[in-house]
N, C-alpha and C positions, 0 to 999 in steps of 0.2 A: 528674423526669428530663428531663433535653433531649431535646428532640425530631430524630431526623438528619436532615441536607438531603437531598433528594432529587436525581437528575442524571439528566438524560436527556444516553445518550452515541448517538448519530445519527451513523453512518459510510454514507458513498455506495458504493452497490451496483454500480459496476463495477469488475466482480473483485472477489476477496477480499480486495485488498492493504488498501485502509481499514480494514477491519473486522479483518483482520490485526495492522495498528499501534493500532488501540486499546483490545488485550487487554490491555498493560501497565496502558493506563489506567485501566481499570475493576479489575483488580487493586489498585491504589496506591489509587484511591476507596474501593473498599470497607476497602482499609486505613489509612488515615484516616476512618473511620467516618459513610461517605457511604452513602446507599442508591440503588442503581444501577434507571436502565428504561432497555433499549435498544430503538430503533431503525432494524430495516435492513430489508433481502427478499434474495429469493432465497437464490444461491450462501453470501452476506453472511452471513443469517440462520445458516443451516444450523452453520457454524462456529460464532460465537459461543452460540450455541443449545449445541454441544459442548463448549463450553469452561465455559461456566455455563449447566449444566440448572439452575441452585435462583432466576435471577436472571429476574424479570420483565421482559415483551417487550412490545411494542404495535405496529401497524401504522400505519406513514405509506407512500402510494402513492411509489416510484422514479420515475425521469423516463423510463423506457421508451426508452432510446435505443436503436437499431441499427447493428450495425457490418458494414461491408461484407467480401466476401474478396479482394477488391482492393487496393492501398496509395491508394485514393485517401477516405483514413480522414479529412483536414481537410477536406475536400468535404461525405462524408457528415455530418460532424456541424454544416457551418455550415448544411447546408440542414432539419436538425432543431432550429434555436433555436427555432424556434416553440414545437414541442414541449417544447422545456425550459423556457422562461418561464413556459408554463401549468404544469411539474411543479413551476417553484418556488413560486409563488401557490397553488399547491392545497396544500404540505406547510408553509408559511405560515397558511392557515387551519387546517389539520390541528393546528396546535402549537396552536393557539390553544386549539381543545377540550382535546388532549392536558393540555394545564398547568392546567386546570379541571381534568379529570375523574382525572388521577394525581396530582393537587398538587405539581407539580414544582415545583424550586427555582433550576432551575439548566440550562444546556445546555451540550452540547460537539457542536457539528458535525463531521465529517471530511468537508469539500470541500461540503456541502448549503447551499444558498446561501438558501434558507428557512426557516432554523431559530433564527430569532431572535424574538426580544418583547421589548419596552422595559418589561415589566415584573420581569422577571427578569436575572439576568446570562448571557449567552450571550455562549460563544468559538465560535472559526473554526480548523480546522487544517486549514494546505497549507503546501505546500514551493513553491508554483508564484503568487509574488507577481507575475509575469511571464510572462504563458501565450505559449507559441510558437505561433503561426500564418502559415502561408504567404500570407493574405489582411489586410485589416481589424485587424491588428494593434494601433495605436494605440486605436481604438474596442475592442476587445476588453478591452485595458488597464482603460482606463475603466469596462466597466460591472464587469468585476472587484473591480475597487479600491468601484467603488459600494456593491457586497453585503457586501463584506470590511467595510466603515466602518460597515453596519450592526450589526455585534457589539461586544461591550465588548471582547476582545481576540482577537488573530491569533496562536495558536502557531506556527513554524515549526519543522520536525523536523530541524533541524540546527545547525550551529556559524554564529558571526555571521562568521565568514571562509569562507563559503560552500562550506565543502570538498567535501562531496556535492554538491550538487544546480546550482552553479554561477551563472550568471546567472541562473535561475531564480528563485532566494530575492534577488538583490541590492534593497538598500532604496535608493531615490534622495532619501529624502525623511525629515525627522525626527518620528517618531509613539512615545511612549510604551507605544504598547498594542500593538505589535508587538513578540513577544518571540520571540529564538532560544532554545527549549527543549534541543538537543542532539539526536540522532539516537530513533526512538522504534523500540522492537524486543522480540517477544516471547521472543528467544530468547539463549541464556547461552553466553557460552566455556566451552569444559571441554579440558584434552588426554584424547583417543581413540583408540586405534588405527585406522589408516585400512584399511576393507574393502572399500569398494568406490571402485572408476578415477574413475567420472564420475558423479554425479547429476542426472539431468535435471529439473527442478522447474518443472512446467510452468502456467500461472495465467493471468488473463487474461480478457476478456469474449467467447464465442463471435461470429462463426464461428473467429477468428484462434487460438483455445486448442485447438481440435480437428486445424487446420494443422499446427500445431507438435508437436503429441501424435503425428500418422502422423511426421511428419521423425522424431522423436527414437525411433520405434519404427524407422523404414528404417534408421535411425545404429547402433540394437542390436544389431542385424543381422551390423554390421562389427568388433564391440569383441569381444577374445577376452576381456578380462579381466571381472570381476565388477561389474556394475553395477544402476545400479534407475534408472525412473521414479516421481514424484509427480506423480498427474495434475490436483489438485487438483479433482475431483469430491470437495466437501462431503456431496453428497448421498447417497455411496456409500460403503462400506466394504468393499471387494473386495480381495484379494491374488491374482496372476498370474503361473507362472511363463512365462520367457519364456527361455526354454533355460538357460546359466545364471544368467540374470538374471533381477531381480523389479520386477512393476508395481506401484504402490500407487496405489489411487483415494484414498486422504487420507488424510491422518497427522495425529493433533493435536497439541500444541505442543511436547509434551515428544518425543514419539516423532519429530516434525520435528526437534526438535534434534540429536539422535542421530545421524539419518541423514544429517545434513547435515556435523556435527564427523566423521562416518565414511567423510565422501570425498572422494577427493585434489582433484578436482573438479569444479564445480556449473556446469552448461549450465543457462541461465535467461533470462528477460525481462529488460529492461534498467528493468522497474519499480521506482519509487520507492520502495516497501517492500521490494522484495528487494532494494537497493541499501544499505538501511539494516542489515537481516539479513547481510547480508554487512562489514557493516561492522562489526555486531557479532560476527561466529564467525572474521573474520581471515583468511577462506578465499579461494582463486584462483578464479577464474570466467571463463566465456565466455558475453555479452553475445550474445541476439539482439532488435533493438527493435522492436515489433510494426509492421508496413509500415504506412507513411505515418502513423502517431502521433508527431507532432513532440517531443513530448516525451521517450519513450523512445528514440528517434533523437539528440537532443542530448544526452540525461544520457548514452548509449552513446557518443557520439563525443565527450564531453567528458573521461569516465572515461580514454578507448583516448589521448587526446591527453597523459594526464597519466600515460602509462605506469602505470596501475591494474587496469583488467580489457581484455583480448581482444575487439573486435566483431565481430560476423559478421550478413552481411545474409542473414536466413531464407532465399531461394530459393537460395543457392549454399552453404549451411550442409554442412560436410563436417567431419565429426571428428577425422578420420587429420591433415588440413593444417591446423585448429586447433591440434590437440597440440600440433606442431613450431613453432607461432608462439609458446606461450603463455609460451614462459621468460622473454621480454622481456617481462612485465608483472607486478608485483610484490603486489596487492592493497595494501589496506587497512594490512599488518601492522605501520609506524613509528606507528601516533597510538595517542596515550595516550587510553583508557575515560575517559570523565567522566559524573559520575553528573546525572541531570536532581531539581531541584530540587522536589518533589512539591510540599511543606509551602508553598512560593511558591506556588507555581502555583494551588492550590487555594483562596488565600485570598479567591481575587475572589467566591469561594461562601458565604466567612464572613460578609459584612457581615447 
């Protein structure tokens, strides 16, 4: 009997949204007959831990970054490279034991810039071939592109005409091992009757997830009609009501689905996985991009410019004068579903 390959799938632990995007993937693995270890902490953990209790976990240390409450978010994190160098070199040696002591066969990083060995095949996934910075921009490029060329491929979660993520993902240069996979999303179209006005779905790396959590409980305040928050505490399992609204500390994927195909419309981060989620349920949305994260700041101002979703900057967020803007922005709903190629994808694990 053959023996299955093994895969470590390594998704980066700020916020949930990595570990989010690659639920699908460890579903398709294990359905092509791959044997899955994952990788993550925290928040990260918690989730797919929920999603696959029977699936083996292992510890590699996160980069421990902190985020400010201030928008001055590319400041704080240029002045902690340090600190990330060292987190990538320590989960660098960490794979090294891990692939002895699990006999792994194989890696899938989401965004972990360590998680490669020239003995095995290891992929890369980001939609961010092009990181926005308000400083060092070109040098940033560079050591990017550095780490990226250390894997044997680059998936990118979207279409090669850039339609999510925009200059983000654009290629300037010709490389084979850079592949547009198509958008990556744990969660299904269905038609549902809609019950509730607004869903707030709120996610994100603290302090900025707790900001947003009191705004969108001050906003509940003001909505007569039937609405809910998801607070996206992995770690909780609470229900709250909140007059005639309800809170939810986490829903897992199937019950997210649900909740999300059952509202007219989804107040949300302008994150790249909920950007993708949203592309897959067809739904209208309003955009807030976490202050001074240049990146959820352009995918939000890129979306609002292409008449797609509604922006709104967190400190002046008001629900009543959202509504009344949001008819002029049409979602996602003209592109056609296309399916991602697994059986491809996979084979760089067969040799």
């Amino acid at each position: 009997m053959k023996q299955k390959k093994r895969i470590l799938v390594a998704p980066l632990d700020w916020g949930i949204g990595h570990a989010s995007r690659c639920i699908p993937i460890i579903h398709h693995l294990i359905k092509y007959d791959f044997e899955v270890v994952i990788s993550t902490n925290g928040r990260s953990y918690k989730l797919l831990k929920s999603e696959f209790p029977e699936l083996e976990f292992c510890h590699i240390k996160g980069y421990n970054i902190t985020y400010p409450n201030s928008k001055k978010m590319a400041i704080k994190i240029l002045i902690q490279i340090p600190k990330l160098v060292i987190g990538i070199i320590t989960e660098y040696f960490s794979l090294r034991k891990i692939i002895h002591s699990k006999k792994i066969d194989g890696v899938i990083s989401d965004n972990r810039f360590g998680m490669w060995n020239k003995s095995i095949p290891c992929v890369f996934i980001t939609h961010q071939i092009n990181i926005i910075s308000p400083v060092f921009s070109k040098l940033i490029k560079k050591i990017n592109h550095f780490f990226i060329r250390k894997y044997n491929e680059c998936w990118i979660p979207d279409f090669s005409n850039n339609l999510l993520s925009g200059e983000l993902s654009k290629i300037d240069f010709k490389n084979n091992t850079f592949k547009f996979i198509g958008p990556l999303s744990r969660l299904e179209k269905n038609d549902l009757d809609i019950r509730y006005k607004y869903c707030f779905l709120i996610s994100g790396p603290e302090p900025q997830r707790t900001i947003l959590e009191n705004i969108a409980k001050r906003e509940l305040e003001k909505i007569k009609e039937k609405s809910i928050i998801i607070l996206g505490k992995t770690e909780e399992n609470k229900i709250e009501k909140y007059g005639i609204h309800t809170i939810y500390s986490h829903l897992k994927s199937e019950e997210l689905n649900i909740a999300l195909l059952e509202s007219e419309i989804i107040i949300c981060r302008s994150g790249y996985s909920t950007i993708m989620d949203l592309y897959k349920l067809k739904k209208k949305a309003i955009l807030i991009p976490t202050p001074g994260q240049t990146e959820q700041e352009y995918l939000a101002k890129n979306l609002e410019e292409k008449s797609v979703f509604l922006s709104q900057i967190q400190d002046n967020f008001c629900v009543q004068s959202a509504y009344f803007q949001i008819e002029n922005y049409a979602g996602f709903n003209n592109n056609v579903e296309s399916e991602i190629k697994w059986r491809e994808l996979f084979r760089i694990f067969e040799g």
